[in-house]
mmCIF file as Biopython writes it, N, C-alpha, C and O atoms, coordinates in Angstrom:
data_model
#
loop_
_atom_site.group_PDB
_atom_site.id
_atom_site.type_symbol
_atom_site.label_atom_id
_atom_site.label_alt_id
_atom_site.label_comp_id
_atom_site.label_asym_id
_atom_site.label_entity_id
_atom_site.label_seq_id
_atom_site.pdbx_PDB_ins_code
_atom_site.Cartn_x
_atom_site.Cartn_y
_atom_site.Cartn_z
_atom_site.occupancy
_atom_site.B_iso_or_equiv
_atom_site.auth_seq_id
_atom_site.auth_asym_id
_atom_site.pdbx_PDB_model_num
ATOM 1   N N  . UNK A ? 1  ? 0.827   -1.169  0.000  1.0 0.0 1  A 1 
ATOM 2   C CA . UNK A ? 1  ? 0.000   0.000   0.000  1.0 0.0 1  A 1 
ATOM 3   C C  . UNK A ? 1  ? 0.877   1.240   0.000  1.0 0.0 1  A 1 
ATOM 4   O O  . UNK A ? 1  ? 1.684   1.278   0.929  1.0 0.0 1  A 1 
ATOM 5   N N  . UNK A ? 2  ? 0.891   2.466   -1.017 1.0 0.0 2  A 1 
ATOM 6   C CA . UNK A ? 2  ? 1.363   3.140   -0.941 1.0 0.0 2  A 1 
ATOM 7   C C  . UNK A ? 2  ? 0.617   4.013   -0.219 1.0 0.0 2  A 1 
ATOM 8   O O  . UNK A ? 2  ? -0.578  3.898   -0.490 1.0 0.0 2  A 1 
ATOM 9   N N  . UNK A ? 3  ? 0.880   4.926   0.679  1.0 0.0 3  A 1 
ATOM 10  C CA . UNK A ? 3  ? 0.778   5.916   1.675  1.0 0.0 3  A 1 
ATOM 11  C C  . UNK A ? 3  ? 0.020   7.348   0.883  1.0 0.0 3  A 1 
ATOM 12  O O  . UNK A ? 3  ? 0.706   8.059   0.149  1.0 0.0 3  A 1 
ATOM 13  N N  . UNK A ? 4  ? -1.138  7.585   1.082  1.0 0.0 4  A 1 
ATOM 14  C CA . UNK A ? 4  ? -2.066  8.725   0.327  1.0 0.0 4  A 1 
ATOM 15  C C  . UNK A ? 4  ? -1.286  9.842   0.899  1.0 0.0 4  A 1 
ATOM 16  O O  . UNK A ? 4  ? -1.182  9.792   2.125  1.0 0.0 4  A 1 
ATOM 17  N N  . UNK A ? 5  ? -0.579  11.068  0.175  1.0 0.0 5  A 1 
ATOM 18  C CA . UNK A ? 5  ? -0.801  12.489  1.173  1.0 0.0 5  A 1 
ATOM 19  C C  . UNK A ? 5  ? -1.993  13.154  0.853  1.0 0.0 5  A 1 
ATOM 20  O O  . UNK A ? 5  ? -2.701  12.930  -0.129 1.0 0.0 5  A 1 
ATOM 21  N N  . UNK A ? 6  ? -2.208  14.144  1.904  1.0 0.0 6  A 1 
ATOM 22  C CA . UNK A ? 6  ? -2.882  15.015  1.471  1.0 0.0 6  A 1 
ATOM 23  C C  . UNK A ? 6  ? -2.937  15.887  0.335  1.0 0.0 6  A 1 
ATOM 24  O O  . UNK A ? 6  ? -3.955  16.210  -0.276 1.0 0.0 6  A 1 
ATOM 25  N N  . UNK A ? 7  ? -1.680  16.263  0.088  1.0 0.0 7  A 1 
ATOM 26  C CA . UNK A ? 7  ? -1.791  16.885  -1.341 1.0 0.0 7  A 1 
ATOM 27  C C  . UNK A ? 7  ? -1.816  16.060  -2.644 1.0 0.0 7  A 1 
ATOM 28  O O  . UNK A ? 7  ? -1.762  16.562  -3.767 1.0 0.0 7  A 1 
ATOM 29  N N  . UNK A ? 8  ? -1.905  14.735  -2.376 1.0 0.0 8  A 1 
ATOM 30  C CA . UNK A ? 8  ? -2.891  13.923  -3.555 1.0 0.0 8  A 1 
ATOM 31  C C  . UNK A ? 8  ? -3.747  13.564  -3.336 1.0 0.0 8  A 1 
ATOM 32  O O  . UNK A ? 8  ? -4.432  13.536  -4.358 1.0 0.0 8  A 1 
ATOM 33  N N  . UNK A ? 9  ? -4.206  13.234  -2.590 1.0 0.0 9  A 1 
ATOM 34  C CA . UNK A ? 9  ? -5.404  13.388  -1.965 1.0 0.0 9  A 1 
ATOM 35  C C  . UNK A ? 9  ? -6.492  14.603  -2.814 1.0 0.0 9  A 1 
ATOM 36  O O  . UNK A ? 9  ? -7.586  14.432  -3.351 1.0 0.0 9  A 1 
ATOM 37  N N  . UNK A ? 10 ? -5.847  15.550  -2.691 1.0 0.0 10 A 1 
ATOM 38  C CA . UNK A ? 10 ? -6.849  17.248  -3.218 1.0 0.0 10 A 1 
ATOM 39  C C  . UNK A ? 10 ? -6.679  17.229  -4.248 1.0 0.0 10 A 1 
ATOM 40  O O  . UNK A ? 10 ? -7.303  18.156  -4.764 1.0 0.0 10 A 1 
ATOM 41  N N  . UNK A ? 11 ? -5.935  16.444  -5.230 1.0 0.0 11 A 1 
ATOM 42  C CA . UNK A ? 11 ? -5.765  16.079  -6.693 1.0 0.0 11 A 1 
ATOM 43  C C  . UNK A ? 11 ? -6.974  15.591  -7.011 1.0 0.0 11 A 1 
ATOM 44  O O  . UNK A ? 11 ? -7.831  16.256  -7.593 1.0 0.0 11 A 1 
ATOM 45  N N  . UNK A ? 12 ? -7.102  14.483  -6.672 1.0 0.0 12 A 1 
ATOM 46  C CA . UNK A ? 12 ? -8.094  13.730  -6.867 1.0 0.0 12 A 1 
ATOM 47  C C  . UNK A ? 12 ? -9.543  14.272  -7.087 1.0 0.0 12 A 1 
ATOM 48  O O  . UNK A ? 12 ? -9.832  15.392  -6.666 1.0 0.0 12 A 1 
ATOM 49  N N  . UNK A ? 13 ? -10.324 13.612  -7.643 1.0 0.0 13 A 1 
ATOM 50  C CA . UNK A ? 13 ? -12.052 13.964  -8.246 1.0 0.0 13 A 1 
ATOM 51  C C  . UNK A ? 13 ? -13.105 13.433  -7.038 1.0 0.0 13 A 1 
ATOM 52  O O  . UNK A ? 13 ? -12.601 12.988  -6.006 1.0 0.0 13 A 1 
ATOM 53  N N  . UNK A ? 14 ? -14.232 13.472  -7.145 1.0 0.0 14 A 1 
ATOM 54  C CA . UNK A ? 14 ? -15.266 12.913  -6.274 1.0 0.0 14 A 1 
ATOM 55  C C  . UNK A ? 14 ? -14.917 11.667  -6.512 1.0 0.0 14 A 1 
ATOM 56  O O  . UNK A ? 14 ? -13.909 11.216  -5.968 1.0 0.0 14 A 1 
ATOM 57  N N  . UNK A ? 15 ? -15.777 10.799  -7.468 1.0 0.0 15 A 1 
ATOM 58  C CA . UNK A ? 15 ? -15.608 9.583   -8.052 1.0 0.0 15 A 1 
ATOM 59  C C  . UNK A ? 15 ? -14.346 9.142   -7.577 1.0 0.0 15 A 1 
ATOM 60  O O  . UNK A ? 15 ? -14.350 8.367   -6.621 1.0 0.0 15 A 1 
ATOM 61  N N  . UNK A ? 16 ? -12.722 9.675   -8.323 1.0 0.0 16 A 1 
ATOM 62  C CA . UNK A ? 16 ? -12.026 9.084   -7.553 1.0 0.0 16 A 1 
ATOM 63  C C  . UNK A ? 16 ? -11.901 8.480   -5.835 1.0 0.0 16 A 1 
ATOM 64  O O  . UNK A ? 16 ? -11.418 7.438   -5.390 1.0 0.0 16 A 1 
ATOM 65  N N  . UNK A ? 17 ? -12.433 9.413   -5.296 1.0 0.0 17 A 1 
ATOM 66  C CA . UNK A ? 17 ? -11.730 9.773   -3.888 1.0 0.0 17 A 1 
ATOM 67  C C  . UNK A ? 17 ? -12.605 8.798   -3.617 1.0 0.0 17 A 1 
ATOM 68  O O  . UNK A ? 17 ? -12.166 8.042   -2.751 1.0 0.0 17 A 1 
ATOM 69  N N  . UNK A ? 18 ? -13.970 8.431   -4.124 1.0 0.0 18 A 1 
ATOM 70  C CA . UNK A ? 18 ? -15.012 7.561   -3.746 1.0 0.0 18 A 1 
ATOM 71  C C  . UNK A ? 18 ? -14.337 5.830   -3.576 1.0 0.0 18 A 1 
ATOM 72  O O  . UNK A ? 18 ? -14.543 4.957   -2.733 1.0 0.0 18 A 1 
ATOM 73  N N  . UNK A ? 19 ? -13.403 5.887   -4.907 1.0 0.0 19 A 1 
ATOM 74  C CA . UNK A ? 19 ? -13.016 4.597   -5.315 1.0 0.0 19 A 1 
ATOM 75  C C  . UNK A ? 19 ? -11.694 4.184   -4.365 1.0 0.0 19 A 1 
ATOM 76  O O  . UNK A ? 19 ? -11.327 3.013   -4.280 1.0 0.0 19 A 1 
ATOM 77  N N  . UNK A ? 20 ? -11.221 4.958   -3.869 1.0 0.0 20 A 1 
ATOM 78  C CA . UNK A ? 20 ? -9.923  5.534   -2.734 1.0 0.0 20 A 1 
ATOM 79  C C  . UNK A ? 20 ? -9.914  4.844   -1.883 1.0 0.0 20 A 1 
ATOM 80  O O  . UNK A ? 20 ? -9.081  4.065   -1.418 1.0 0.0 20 A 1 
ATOM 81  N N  . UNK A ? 21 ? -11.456 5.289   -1.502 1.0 0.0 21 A 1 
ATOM 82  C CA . UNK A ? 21 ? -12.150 5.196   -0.298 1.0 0.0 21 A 1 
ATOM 83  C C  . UNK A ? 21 ? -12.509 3.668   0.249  1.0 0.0 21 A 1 
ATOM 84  O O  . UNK A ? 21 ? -12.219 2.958   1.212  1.0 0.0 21 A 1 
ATOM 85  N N  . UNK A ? 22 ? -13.523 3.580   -1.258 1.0 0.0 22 A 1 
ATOM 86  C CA . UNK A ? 22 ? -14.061 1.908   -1.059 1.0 0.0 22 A 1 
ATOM 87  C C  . UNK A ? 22 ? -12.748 0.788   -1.038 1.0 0.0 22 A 1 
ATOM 88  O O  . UNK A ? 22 ? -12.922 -0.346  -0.592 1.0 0.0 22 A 1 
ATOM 89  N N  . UNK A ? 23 ? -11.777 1.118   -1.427 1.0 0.0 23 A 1 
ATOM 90  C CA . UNK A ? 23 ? -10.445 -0.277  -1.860 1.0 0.0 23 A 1 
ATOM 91  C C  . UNK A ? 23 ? -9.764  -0.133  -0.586 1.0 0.0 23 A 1 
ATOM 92  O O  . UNK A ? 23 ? -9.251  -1.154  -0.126 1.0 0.0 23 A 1 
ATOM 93  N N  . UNK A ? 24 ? -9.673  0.880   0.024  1.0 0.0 24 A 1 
ATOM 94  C CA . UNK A ? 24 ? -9.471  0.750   1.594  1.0 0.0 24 A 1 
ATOM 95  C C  . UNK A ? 24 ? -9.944  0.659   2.692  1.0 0.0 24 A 1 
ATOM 96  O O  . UNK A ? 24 ? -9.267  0.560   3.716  1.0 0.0 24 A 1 
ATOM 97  N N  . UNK A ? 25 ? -11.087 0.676   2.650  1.0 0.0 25 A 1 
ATOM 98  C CA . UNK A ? 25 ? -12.479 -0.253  3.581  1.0 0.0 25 A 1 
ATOM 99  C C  . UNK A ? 25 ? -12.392 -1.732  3.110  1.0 0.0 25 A 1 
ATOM 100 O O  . UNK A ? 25 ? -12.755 -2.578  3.927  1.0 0.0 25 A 1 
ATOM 101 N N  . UNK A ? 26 ? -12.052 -2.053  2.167  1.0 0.0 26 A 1 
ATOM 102 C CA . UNK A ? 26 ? -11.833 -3.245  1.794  1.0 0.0 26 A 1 
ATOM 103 C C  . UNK A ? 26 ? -10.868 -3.697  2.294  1.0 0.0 26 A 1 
ATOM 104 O O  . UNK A ? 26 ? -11.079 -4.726  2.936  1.0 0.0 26 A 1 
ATOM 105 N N  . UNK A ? 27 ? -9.554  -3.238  2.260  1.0 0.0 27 A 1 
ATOM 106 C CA . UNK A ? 27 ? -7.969  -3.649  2.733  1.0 0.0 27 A 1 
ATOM 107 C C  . UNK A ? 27 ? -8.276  -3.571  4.123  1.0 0.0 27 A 1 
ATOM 108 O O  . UNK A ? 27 ? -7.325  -4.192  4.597  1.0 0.0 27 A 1 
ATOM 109 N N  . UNK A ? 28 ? -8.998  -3.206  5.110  1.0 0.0 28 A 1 
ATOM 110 C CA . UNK A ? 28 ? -8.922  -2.377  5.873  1.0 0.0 28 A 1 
ATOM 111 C C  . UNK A ? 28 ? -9.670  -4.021  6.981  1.0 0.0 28 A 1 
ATOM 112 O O  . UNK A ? 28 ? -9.180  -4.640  7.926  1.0 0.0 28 A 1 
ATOM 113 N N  . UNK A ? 29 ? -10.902 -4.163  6.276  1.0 0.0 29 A 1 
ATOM 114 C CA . UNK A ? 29 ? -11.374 -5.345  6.462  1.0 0.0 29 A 1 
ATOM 115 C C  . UNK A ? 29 ? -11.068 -6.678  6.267  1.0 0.0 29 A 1 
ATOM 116 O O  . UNK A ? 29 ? -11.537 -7.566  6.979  1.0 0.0 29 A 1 
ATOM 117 N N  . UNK A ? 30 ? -10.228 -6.895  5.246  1.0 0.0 30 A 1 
ATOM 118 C CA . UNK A ? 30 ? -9.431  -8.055  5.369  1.0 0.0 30 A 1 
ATOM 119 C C  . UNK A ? 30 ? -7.780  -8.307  6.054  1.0 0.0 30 A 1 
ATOM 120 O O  . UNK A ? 30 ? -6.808  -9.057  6.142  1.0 0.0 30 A 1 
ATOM 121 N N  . UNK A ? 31 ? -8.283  -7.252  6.356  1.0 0.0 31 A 1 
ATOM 122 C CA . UNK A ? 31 ? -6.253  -7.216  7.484  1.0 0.0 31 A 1 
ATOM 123 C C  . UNK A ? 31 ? -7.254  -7.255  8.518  1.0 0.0 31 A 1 
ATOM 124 O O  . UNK A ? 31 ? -7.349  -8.476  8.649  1.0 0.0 31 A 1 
ATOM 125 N N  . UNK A ? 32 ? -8.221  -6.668  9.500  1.0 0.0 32 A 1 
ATOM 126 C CA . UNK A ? 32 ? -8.814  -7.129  10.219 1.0 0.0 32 A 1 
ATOM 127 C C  . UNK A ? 32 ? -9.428  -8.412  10.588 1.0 0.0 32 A 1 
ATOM 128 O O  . UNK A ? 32 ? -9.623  -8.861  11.717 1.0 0.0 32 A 1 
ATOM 129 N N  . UNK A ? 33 ? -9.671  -8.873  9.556  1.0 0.0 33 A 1 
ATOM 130 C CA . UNK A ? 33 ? -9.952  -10.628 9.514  1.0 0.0 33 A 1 
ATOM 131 C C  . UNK A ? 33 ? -8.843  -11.263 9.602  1.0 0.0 33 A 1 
ATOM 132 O O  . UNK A ? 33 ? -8.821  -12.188 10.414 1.0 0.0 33 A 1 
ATOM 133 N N  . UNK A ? 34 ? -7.742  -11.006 8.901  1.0 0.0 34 A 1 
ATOM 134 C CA . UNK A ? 34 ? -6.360  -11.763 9.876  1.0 0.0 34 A 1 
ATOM 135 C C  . UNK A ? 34 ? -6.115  -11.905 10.696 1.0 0.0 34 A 1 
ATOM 136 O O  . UNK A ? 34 ? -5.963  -13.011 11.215 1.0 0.0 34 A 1 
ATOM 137 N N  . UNK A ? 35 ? -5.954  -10.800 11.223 1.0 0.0 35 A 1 
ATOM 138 C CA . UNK A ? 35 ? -5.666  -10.430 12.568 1.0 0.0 35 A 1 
ATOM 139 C C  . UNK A ? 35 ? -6.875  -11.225 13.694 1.0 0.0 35 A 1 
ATOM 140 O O  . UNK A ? 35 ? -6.547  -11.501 14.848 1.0 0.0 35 A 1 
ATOM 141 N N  . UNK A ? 36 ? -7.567  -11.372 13.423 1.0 0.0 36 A 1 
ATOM 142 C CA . UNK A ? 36 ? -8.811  -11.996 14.465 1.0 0.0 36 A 1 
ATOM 143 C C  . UNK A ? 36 ? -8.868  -13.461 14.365 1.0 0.0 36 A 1 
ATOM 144 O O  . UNK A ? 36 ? -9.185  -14.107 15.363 1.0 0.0 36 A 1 
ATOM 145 N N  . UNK A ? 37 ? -8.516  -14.210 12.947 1.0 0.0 37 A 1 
ATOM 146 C CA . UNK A ? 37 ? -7.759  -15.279 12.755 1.0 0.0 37 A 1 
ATOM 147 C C  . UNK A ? 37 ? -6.307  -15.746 13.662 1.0 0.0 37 A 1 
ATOM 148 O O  . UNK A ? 37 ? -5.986  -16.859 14.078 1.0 0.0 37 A 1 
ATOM 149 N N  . UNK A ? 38 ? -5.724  -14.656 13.751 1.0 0.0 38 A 1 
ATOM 150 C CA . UNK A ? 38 ? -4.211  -14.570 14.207 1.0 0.0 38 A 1 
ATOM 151 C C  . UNK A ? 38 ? -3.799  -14.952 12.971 1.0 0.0 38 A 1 
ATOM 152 O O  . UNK A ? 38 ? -3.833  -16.175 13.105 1.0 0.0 38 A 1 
ATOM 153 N N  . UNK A ? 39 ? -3.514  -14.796 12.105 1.0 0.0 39 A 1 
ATOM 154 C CA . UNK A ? 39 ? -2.760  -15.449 10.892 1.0 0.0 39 A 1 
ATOM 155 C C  . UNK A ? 39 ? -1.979  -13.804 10.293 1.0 0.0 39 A 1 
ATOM 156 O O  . UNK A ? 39 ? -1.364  -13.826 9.227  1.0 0.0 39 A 1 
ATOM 157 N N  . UNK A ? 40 ? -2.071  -12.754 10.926 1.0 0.0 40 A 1 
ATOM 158 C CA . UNK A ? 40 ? -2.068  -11.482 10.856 1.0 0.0 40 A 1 
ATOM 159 C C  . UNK A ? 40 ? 0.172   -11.513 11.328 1.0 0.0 40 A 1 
ATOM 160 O O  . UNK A ? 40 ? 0.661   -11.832 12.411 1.0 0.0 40 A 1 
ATOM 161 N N  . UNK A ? 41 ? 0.669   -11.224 10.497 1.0 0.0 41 A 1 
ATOM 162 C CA . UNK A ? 41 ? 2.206   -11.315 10.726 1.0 0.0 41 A 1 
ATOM 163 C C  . UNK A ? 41 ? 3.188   -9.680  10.746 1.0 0.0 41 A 1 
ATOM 164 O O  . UNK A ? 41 ? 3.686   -9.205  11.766 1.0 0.0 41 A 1 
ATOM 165 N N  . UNK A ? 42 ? 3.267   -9.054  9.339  1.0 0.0 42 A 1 
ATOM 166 C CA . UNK A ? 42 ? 3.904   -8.549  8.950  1.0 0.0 42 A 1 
ATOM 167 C C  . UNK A ? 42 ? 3.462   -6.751  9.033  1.0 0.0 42 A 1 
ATOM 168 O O  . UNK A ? 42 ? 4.009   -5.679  9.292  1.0 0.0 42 A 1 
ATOM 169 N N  . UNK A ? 43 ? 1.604   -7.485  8.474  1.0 0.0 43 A 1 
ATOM 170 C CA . UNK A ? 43 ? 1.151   -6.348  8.187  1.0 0.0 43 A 1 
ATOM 171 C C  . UNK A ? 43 ? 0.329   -5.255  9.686  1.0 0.0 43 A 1 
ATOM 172 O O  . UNK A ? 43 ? -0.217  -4.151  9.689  1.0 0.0 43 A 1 
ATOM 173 N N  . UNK A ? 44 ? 0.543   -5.988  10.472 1.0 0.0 44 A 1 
ATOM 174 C CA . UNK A ? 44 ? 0.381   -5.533  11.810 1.0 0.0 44 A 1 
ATOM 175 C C  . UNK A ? 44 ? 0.205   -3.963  11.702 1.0 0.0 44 A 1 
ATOM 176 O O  . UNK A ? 44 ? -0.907  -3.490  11.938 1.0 0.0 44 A 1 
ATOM 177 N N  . UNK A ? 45 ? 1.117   -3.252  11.403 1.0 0.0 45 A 1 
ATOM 178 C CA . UNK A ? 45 ? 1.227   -1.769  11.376 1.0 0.0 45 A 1 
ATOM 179 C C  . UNK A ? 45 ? 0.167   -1.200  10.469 1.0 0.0 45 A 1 
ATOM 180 O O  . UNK A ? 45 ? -0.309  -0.066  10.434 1.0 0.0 45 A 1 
ATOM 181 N N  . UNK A ? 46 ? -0.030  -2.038  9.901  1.0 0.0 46 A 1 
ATOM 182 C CA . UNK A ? 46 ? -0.925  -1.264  8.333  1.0 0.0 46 A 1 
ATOM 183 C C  . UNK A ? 46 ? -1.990  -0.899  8.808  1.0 0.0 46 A 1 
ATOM 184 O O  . UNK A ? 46 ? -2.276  0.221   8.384  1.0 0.0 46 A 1 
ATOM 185 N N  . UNK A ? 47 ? -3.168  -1.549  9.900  1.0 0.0 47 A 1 
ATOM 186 C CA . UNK A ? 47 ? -4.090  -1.079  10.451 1.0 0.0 47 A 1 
ATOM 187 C C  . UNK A ? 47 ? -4.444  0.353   10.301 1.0 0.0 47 A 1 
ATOM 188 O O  . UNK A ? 47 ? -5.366  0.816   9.630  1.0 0.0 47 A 1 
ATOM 189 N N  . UNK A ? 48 ? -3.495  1.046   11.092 1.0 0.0 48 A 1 
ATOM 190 C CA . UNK A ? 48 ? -3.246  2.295   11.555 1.0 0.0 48 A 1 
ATOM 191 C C  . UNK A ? 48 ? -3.550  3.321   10.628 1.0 0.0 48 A 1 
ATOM 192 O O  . UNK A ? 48 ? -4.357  4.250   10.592 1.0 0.0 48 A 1 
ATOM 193 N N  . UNK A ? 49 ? -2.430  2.757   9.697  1.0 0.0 49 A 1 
ATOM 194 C CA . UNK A ? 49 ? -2.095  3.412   8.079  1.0 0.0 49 A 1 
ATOM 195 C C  . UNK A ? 49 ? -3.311  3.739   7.650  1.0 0.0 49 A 1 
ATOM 196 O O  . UNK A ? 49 ? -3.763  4.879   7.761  1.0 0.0 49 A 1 
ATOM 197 N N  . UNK A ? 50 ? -4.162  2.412   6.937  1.0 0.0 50 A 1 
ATOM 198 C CA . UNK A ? 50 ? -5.589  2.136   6.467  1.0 0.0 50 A 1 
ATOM 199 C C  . UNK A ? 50 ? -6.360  2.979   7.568  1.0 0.0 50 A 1 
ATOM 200 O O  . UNK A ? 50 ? -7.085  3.893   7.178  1.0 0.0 50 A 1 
ATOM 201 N N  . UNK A ? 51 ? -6.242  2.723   8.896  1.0 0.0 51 A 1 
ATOM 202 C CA . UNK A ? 51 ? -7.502  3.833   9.320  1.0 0.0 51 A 1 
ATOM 203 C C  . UNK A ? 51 ? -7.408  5.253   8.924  1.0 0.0 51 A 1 
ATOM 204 O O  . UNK A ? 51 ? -8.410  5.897   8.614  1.0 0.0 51 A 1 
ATOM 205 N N  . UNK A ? 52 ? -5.878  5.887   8.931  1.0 0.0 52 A 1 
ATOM 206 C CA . UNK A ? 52 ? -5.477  7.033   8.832  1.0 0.0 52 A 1 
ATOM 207 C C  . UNK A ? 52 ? -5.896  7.698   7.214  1.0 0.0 52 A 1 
ATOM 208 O O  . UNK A ? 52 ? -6.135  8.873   6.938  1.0 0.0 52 A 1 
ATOM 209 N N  . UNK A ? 53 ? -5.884  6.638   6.408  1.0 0.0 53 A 1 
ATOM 210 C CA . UNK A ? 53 ? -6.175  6.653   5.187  1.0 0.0 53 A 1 
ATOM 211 C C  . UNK A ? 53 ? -6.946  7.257   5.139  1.0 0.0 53 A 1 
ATOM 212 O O  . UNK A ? 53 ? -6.933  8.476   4.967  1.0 0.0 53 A 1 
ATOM 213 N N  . UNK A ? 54 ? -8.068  6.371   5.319  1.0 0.0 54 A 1 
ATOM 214 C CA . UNK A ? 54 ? -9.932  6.462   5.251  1.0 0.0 54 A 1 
ATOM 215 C C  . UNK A ? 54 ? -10.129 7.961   5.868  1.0 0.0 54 A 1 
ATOM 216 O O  . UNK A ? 54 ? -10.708 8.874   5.279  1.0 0.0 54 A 1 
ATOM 217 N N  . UNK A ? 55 ? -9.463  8.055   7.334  1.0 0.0 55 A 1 
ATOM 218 C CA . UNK A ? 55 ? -9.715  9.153   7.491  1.0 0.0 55 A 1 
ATOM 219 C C  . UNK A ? 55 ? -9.529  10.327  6.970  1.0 0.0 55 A 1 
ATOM 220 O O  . UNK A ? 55 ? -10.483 11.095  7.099  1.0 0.0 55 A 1 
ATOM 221 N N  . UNK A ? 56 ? -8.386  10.820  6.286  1.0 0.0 56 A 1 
ATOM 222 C CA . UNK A ? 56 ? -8.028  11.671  4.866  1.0 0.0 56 A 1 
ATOM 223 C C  . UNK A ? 56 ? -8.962  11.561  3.893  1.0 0.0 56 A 1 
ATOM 224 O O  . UNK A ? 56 ? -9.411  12.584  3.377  1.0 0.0 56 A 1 
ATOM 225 N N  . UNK A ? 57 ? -9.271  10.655  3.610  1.0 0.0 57 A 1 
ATOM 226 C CA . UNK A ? 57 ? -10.337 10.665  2.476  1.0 0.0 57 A 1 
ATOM 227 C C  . UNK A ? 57 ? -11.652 11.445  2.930  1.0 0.0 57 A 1 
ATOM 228 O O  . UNK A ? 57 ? -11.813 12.554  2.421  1.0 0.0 57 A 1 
ATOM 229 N N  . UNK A ? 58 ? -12.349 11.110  3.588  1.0 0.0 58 A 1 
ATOM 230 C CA . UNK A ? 58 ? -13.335 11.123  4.410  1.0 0.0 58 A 1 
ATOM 231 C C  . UNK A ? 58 ? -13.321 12.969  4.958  1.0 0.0 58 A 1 
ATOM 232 O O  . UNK A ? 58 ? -14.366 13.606  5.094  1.0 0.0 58 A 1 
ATOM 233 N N  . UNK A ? 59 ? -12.081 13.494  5.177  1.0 0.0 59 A 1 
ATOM 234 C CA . UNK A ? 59 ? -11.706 15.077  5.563  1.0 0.0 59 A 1 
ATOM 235 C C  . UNK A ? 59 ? -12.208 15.717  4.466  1.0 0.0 59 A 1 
ATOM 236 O O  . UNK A ? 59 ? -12.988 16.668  4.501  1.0 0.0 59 A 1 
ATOM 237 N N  . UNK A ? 60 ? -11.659 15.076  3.271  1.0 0.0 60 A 1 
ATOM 238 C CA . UNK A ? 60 ? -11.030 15.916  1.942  1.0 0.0 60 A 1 
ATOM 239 C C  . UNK A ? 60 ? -12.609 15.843  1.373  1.0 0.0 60 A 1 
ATOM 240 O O  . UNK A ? 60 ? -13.196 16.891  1.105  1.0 0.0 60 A 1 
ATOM 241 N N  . UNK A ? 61 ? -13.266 14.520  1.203  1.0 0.0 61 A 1 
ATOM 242 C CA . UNK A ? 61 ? -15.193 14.896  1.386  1.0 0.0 61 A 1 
ATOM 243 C C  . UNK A ? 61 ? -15.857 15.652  1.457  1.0 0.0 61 A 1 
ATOM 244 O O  . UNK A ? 61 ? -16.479 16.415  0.717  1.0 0.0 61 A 1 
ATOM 245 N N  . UNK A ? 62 ? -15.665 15.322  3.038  1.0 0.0 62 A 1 
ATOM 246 C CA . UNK A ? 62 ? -16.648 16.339  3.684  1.0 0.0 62 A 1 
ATOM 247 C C  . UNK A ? 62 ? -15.885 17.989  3.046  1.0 0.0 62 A 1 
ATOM 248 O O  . UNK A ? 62 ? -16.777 18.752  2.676  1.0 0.0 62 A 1 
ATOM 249 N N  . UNK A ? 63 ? -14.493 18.563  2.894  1.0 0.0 63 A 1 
ATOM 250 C CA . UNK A ? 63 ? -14.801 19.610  2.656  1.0 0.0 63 A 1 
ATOM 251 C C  . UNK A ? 63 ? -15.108 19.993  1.479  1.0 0.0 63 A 1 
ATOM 252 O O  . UNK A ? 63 ? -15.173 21.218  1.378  1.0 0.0 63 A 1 
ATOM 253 N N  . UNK A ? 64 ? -15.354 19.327  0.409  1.0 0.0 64 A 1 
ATOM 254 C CA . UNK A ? 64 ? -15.562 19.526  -0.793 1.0 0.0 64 A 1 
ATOM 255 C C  . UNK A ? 64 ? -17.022 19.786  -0.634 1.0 0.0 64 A 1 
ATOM 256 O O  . UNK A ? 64 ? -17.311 20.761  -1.329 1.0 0.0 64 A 1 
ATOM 257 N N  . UNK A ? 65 ? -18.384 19.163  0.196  1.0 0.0 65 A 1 
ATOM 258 C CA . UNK A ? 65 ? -19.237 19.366  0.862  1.0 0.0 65 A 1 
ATOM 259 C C  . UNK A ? 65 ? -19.376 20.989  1.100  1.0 0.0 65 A 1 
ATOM 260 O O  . UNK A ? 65 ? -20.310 21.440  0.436  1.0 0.0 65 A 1 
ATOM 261 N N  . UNK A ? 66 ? -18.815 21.789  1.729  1.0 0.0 66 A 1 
ATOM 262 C CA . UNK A ? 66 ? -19.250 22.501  2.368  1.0 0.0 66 A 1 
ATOM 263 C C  . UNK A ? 66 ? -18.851 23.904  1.777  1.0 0.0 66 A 1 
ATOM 264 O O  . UNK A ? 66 ? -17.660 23.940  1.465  1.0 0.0 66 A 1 
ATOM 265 N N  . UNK A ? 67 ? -19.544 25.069  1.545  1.0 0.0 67 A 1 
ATOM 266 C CA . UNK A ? 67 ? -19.555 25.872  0.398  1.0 0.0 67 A 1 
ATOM 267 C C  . UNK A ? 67 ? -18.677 26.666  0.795  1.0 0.0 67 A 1 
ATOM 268 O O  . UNK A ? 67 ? -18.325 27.605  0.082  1.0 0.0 67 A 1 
#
């Protein structure tokens, strides 16, 4: 997983940021299912990452939202 900044992040379109969004709710959920498996090794840290992600996405949204 490469690491979103914010200033690509603000590059990005609706649609994109939408599609951003959904492939890391996805990643996000199957590293969580490892991990609850225990079969979870390497990617331990990524959690964090992926939440931090979503959450950037989710900022950059909402302010596009608001006039």
């Amino acid at each position: 997983m490469a690491r979103l900044k914010m200033k690509s992040i603000r590059e990005l379109n609706k649609q994109d940021l939408k599609e951003k969004l959904e492939q890391s709710r996805v990643e996000l959920a199957k590293i969580r299912t490892e991990e609850a498996k225990g079969t979870l090794r390497k990617e331990s840290g990524k959690i964090r990452a992926y939440r931090k992600e979503i959450a950037r996405i989710l900022t950059r949204i909402n302010e596009t939202k608001t006039p």
